[in-house]
Each structure stands twice: as structure tokens, then as C-alpha cells.
N, C-alpha and C positions, 0 to 999 in steps of 0.2 A: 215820518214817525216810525213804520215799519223798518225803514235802512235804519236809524238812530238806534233802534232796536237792538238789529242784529249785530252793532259794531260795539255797544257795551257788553252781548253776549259774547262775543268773540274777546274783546279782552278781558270778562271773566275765567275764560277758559285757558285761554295765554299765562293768564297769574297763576291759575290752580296748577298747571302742566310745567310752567317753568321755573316762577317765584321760587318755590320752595329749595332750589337746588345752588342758587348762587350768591356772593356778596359781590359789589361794583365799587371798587376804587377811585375816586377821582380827582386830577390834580387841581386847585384851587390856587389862580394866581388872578391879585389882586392889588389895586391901587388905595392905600387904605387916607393917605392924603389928600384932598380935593386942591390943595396950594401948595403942592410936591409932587405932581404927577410923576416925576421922573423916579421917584423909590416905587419898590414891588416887589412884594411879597408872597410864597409862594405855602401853599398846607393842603397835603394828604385828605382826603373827607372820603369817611367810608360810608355807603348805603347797603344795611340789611337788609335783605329782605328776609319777613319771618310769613307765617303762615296768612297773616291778614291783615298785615301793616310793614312799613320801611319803617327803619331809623337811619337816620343821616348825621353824621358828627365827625369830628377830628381824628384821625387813628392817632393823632398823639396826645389823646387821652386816654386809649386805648393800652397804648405804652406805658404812659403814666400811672395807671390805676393796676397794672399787671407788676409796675414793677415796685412800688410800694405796698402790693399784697404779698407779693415775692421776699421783699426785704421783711415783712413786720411778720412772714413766716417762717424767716431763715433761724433753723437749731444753733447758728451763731451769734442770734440778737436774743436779746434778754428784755423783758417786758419793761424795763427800766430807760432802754438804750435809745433817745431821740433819733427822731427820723427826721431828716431835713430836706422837702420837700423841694429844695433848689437845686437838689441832686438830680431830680428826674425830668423829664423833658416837658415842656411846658407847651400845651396847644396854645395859640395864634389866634384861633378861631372858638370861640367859645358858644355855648350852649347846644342843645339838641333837638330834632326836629321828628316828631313821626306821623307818620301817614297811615289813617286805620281807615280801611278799603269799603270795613261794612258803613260804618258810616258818613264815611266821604269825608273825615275828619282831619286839620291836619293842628298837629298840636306844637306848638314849641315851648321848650323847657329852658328858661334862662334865668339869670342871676344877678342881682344888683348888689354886690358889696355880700352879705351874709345873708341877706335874703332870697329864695328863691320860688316863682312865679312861673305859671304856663299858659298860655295862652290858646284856648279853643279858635280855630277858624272854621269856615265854609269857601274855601276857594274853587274859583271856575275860570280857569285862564281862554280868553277866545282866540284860539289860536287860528292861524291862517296858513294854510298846508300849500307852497308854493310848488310849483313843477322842479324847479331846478334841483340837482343829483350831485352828490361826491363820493368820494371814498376816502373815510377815513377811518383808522387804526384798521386799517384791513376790509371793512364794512362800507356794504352800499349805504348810501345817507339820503336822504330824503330833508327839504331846508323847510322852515317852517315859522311863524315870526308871529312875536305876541307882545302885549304892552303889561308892564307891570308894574306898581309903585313909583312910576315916575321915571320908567326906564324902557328901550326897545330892544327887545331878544332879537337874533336869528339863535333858531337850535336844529339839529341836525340828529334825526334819529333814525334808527333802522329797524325793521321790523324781522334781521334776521334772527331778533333779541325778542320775541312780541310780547313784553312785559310794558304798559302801559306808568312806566317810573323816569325818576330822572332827581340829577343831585340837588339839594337845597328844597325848596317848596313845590319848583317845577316838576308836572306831570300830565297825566292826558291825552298821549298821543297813540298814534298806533304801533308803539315800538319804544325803546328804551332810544333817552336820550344819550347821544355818545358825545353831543360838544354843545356848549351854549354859552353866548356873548352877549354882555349887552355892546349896540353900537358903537362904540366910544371906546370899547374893549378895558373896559376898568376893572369887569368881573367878569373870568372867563372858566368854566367848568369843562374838563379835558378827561374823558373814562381814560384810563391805567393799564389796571388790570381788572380780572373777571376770575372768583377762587371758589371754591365749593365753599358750602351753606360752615359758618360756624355761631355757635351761638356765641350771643353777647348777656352780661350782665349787669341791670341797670336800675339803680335803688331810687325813685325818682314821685314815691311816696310824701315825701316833705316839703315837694312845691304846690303852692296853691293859687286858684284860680282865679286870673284877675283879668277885665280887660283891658285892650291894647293902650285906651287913653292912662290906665292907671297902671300901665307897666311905664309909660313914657315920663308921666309924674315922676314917679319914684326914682326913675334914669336923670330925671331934672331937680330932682331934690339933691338925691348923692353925689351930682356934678357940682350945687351949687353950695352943697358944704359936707366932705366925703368926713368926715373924723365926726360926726353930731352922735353916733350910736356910740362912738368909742368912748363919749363923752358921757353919754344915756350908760354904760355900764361902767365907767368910775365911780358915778355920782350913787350907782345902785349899790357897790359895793365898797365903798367910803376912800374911795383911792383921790388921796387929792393931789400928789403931785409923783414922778416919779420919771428915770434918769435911762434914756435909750443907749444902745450903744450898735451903730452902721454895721455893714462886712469888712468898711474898709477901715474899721475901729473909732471910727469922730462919734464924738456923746454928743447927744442933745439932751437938753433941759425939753420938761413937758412941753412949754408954749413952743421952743423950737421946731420940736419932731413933730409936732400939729401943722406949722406951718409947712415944714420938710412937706411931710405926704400930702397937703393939699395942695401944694402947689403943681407936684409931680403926677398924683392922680390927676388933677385940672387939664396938666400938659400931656400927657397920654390920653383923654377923649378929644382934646383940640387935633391932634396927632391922626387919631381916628375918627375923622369927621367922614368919612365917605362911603355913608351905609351903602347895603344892594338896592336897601327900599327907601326911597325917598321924601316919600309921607306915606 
């Protein structure tokens, strides 16, 4: 009881002394097909650390949102002049994850089609702190191995970082994590770089709280008919029929371009069948 003590005081202390000073880059390569193992995908994920909580998310949304406030402030655009949002670079990896330290919280903020949902947890990963050592990106490593969602980590953390963090949901250790795999190596978290503290800003007011089983609903509703809102707002504003036109210029008729995006939304979750978490 007394040691358990000391080790959560000790990386309170780690957080207050170090937290404050840095953000951790980390590369995010991944197998997003379970029946295509051999494609992989690669995405940027940056973790803040702010005074009492991480944020974990894509820096190319980070890009993205810097460079559409840039464009829609530039003295050469006129409040008139459409922004076309295929211009700017699109994260891979979508939603965001924070970690508030006071209350062991870990929250994730995601999105189903126009709607957006967060999701309060309580996680406790039981980790098992193995003897074996490496060195990686320059850093003594320490191996360390845990079960989560249906998956088995090795992570490799150092304590020359003694920030008790690490990318995605994983944390807990006595060191910042620098690499973590599941066995299979399907999702592999690789630290980058290491840059002094900047802040982020993040409007995240307008998702509301649901849980896991009825964030999963709603992920199985919009899989299994993604155009029913689009339909819920013609019908609200008297649109009964009306004539799309592609980038590569082909028009569809209504029923068409209904069936167009359903099909290809459909094919894009089928695509991406191979969550981190399992169940």
C-alpha cells in the first residue's frame, strides 16, 4: 500500500515538473484492412500535454484547421469566395482523445456522419513491467506488456521522460511511452519528435455524451443506411428531387447519388474494418 503510494506521488511530481514543457509526436503505422494485410498506412498523432490533461489526435488536422483559418483570413478572400475543403490535407485518423489526470478520465471525442459524441471512460491497464532493456530513438527502454480490447501490447518506455503518458489511450507507466505494438504489429506507435509546449485550440462544446454501446449503435445505423439524415433534411425542407454533379463532372439523378455514396461509404468501413479495439 505504502510503495503504491509513493509511486503515484512520484509521478504526480514527474507530471507537475515535466508535463508542462513539452508536446510528443508520434508516428502511427497501421494495417487498416483485416483481409489486406499487406496495404499500410502511415499518420502523424500529436500528444499535448497541457497542465492537467493530454490531447492525442492527428497533426493533420492540425494543418488542416490552421490552414483554413489562414485561408478564410487571408485580405485576399472575400466573405463571398467558397473554400473548398479538398484543398487542405485530410487526417486518416480521425477523432480525439484526452486524458484529465485529476480525474483519471479518459475521454474520446468522435463523429458519426454530422453528429458528434464523447465518450467518458475509467481505464486501468494491468500492466506487467518485464526485466528486458533496449535503446530506442536514443533512450534506455524498459519492455512492458498489457492486454487491451482484444489485443497484446509489448510498450517500451523510459523513465528518462518520467511523465507517466503515452499515444492513443495508453498510459500508467513510470515513464513516457516511446514505442508500442500490438503483437501482430498491426498498430504500431513510434515517438518522433519531442518540441516545447504549444498550445492548441479546440471547440469540442457540441459533442454530447453518450455511451460506448450507443456510440456503436449509431456507427451501425449510418453503416447500414449513411444518406437517412440527408433524406431527414430534404423531406424538412421540401427538396424532393435534385441533380449532383462528381469532380470528374458525371451528374447523377437523386436516386443515383444516394446509391453513389452508399455504396462507397459502405466500401470505405468494409475497407476499414480493423479497429485497435476489438470489442
Amino acid at each position: 500500500m505504502i510503495k503504491n503510494i509513493i509511486f503515484i506521488f512520484t509521478i504526480l511530481i514527474s507530471l507537475f515538473c515535466f508535463s508542462q514543457k513539452y508536446n510528443f509526436t508520434y508516428q502511427y503505422t497501421f494495417k487498416p484492412d483485416s483481409l489486406h494485410l499487406e496495404k499500410t498506412e502511415t499518420e502523424l498523432m500529436g500528444l499535448f500535454i497541457d497542465k492537467n490533461r493530454s490531447t492525442y489526435f492527428s497533426l493533420a488536422k492540425v494543418k488542416r484547421d490552421s490552414a483554413i483559418a489562414q485561408n478564410m483570413n487571408s485580405d485576399e478572400m472575400s466573405s463571398n469566395t467558397p473554400v473548398s475543403l479538398s484543398t487542405f490535407p485530410q487526417e486518416k485518423v480521425r477523432g480525439i482523445i484526452q486524458k484529465d489526470w485529476r480525474s483519471n478520465e479518459v475521454i474520446s471525442y468522435l463523429s458519426v456522419n454530422t453528429d458528434r459524441f464523447k465518450i467518458i471512460q475509467n481505464i486501468t491497464f494491468n500492466w506487467h513491467i518485464e526485466t528486458e532493456t533496449a535503446m530506442i530513438q536514443g533512450k534506455k527502454c524498459q519492455l512492458a506488456t498489457v492486454e487491451y480490447k482484444g489485443r497484446k501490447y509489448n510498450a517500451w518506455f523510459t523513465n528518462e521522460i518520467p511523465i507517466s503518458e503515452g499515444p492513443y489511450k495508453f498510459g500508467g507507466l513510470p515513464g513516457l511511452i516511446v514505442k508500442i505494438e500490438d503483437i501482430k504489429k498491426q498498430h504500431i506507435w513510434e515517438l518522433k519528435a519531442i518540441e516545447k509546449f504549444r498550445h492548441i485550440k479546440l471547440n469540442l462544446s457540441a459533442y454530447i455524451p453518450v455511451t460506448e454501446s450507443q456510440y456503436k449503435k449509431a456507427v451501425e445505423d449510418y453503416i447500414r443506411d449513411p444518406m437517412n439524415k440527408m433524406r431527414e433534411l430534404k423531406r424538412r425542407y421540401g427538396i424532393t428531387s435534385f441533380t449532383s454533379t462528381s469532380p470528374d463532372g458525371s451528374s447523377y439523378s437523386d436516386v443515383e447519388y444516394e446509391k453513389m455514396k452508399t455504396r462507397k461509404i459502405q466500401e470505405s468501413f468494409n475497407e476499414n474494418n480493423n479497429s485497435i479495439e476489438l470489442h
